[in-house]
C-alpha atoms as a printed R data frame, in Angstrom:
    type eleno elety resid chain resno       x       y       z
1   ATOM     1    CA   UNK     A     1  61.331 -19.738 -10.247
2   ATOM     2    CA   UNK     A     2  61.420 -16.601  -8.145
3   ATOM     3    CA   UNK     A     3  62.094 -18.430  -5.488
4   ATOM     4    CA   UNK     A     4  64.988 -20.629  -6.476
5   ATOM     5    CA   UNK     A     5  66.561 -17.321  -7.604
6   ATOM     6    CA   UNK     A     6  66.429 -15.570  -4.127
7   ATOM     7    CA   UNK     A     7  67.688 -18.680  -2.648
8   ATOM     8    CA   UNK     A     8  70.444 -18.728  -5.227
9   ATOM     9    CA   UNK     A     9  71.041 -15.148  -3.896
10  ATOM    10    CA   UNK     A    10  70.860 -15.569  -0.359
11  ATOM    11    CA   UNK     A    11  73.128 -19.225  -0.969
12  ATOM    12    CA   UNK     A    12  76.049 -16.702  -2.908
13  ATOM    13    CA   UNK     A    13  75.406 -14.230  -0.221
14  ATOM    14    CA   UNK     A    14  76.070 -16.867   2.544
15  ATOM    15    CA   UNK     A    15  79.466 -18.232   0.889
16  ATOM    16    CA   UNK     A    16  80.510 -14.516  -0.102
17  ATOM    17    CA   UNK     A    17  80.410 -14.044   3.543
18  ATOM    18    CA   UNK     A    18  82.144 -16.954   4.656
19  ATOM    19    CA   UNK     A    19  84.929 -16.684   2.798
20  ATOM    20    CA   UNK     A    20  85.380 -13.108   3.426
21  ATOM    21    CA   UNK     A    21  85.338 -14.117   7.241
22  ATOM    22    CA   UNK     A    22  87.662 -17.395   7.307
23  ATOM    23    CA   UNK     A    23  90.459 -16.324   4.214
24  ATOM    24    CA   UNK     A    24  93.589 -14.700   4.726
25  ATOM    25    CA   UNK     A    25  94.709 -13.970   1.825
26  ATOM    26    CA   UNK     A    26  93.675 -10.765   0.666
27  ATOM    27    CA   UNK     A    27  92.949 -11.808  -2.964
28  ATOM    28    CA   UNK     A    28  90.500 -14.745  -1.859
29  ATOM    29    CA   UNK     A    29  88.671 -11.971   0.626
30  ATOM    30    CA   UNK     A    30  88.481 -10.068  -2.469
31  ATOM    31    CA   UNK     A    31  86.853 -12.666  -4.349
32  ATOM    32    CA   UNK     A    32  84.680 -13.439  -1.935
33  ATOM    33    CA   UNK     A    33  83.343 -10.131  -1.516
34  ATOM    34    CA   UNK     A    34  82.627  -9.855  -5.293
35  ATOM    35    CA   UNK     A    35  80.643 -13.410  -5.030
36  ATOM    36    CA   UNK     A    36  78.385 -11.929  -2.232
37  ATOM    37    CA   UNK     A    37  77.831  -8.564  -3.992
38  ATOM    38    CA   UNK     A    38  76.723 -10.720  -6.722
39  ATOM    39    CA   UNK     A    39  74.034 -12.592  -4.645
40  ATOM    40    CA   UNK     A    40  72.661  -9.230  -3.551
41  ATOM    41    CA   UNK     A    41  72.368  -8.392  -6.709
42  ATOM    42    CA   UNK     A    42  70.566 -11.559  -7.886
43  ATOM    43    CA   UNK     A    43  68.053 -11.207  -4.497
44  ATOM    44    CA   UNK     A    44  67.286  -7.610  -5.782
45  ATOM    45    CA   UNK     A    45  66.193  -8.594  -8.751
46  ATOM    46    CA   UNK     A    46  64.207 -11.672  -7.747
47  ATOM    47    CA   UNK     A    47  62.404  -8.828  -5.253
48  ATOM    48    CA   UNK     A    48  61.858  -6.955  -8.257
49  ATOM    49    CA   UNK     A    49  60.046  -9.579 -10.764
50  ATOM    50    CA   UNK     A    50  56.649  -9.946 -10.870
51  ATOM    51    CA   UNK     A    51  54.915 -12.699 -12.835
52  ATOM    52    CA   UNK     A    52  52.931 -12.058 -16.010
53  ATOM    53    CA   UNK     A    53  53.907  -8.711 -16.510
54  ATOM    54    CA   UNK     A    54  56.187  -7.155 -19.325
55  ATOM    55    CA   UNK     A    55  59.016  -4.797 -19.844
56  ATOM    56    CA   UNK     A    56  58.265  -1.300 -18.744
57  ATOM    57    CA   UNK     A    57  58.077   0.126 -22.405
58  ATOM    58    CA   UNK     A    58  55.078   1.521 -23.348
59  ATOM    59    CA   UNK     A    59  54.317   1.222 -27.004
60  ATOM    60    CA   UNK     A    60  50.761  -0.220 -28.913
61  ATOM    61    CA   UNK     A    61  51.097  -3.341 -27.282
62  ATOM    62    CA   UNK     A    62  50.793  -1.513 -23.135
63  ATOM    63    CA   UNK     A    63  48.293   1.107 -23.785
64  ATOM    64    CA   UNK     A    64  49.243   4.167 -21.479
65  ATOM    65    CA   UNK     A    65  45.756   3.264 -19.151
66  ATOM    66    CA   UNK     A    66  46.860  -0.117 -18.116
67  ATOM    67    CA   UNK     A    67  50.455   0.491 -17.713
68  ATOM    68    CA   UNK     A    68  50.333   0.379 -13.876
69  ATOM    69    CA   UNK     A    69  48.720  -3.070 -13.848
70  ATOM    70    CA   UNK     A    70  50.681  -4.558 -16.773
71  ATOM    71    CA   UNK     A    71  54.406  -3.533 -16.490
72  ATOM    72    CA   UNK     A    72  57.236  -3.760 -14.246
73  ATOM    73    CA   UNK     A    73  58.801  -1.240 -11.649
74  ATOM    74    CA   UNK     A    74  62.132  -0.741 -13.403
75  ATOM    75    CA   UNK     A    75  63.526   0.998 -10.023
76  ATOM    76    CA   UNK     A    76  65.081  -2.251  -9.035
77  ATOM    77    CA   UNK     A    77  66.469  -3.251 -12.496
78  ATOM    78    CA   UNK     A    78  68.219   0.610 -12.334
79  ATOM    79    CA   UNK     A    79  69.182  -0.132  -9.016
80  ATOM    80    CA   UNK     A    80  71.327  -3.533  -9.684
81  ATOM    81    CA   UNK     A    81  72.579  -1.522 -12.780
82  ATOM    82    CA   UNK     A    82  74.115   1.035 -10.761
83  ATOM    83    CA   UNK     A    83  75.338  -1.697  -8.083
84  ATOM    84    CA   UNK     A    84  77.433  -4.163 -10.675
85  ATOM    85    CA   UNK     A    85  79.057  -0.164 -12.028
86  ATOM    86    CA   UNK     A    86  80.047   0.087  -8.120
87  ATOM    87    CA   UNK     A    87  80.977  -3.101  -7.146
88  ATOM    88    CA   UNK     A    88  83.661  -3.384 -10.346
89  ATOM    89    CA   UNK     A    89  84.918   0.228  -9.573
90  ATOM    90    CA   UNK     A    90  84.882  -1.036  -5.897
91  ATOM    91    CA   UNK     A    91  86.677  -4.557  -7.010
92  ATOM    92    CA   UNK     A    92  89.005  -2.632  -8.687
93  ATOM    93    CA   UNK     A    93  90.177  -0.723  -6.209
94  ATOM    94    CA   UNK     A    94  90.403  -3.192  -4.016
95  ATOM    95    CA   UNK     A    95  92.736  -5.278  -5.906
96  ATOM    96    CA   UNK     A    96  94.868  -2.065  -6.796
97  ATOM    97    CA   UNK     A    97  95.105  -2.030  -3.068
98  ATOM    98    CA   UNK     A    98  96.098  -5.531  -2.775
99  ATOM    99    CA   UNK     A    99  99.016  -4.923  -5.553
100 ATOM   100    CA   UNK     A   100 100.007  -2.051  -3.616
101 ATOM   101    CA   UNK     A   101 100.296  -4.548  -0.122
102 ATOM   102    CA   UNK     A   102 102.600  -6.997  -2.048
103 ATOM   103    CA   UNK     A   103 104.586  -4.702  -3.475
104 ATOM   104    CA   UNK     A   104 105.652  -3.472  -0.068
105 ATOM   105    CA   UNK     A   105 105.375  -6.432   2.258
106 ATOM   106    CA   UNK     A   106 105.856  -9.277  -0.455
107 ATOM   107    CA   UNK     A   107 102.801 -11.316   1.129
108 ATOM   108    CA   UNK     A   108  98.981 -11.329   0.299
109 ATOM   109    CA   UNK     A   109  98.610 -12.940   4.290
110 ATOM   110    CA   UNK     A   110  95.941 -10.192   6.250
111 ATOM   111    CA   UNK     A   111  97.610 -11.546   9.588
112 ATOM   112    CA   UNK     A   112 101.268 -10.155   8.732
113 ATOM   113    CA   UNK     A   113 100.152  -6.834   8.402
114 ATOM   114    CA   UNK     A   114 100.790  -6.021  11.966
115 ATOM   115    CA   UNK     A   115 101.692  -2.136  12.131
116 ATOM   116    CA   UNK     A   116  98.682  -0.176  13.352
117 ATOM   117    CA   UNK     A   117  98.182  -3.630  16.377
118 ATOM   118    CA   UNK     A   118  98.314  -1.370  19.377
């Protein structure tokens, strides 16, 4: 199961990617950063599960002596939780930007905006 999750990840990282690199329209490069921020999160996760362990809550059913053999490391679980809080501010911004493009050059096309070409 582990494994079809990281593959999962790595597979959304791969199209995320691709689509960033051959779209251009702003809003689909958008989107397709969003899908492989979303695959990194699902690889980070899959990194951080470890079979036949629980939650890292202790209570009576973890006694505090076994805790390091029994539970998970939550760092990774806090780290995708911070990551999906970035990558919506970060979407959001990034499609405030894009509003702001069409409202000046009435096009969402990356290959009109021409001005800082040398």
């Amino acid at each position: 199961m582990i494994l079809v999750s990281m593959a999962a990840g790595f597979l959304l990282i791969l199209m995320g990617l691709y689509g960033a690199l051959t779209n251009r329209n702003i809003l689909r490069m958008i989107v397709a950063f969003t899908i492989a921020s979303t695959g990194v999160n699902l690889v980070l996760v899959s990194v951080g599960y470890l079979a036949g362990r629980t939650a890292p809550i202790l209570d009576a059913a973890v006694p505090v002596a076994d805790a390091a053999e029994r539970i998970i490391d939550p760092v990774p679980q806090a780290l995708v939780l911070t990551a999906i809080v970035i990558g919506l501010g970060i979407t959001a911004l990034m499609l405030a930007y894009a509003f702001k493009l069409y409202e000046t050059k009435r096009t969402l096309d990356i290959s009109k905006f021409t001005e800082l070409k040398g």
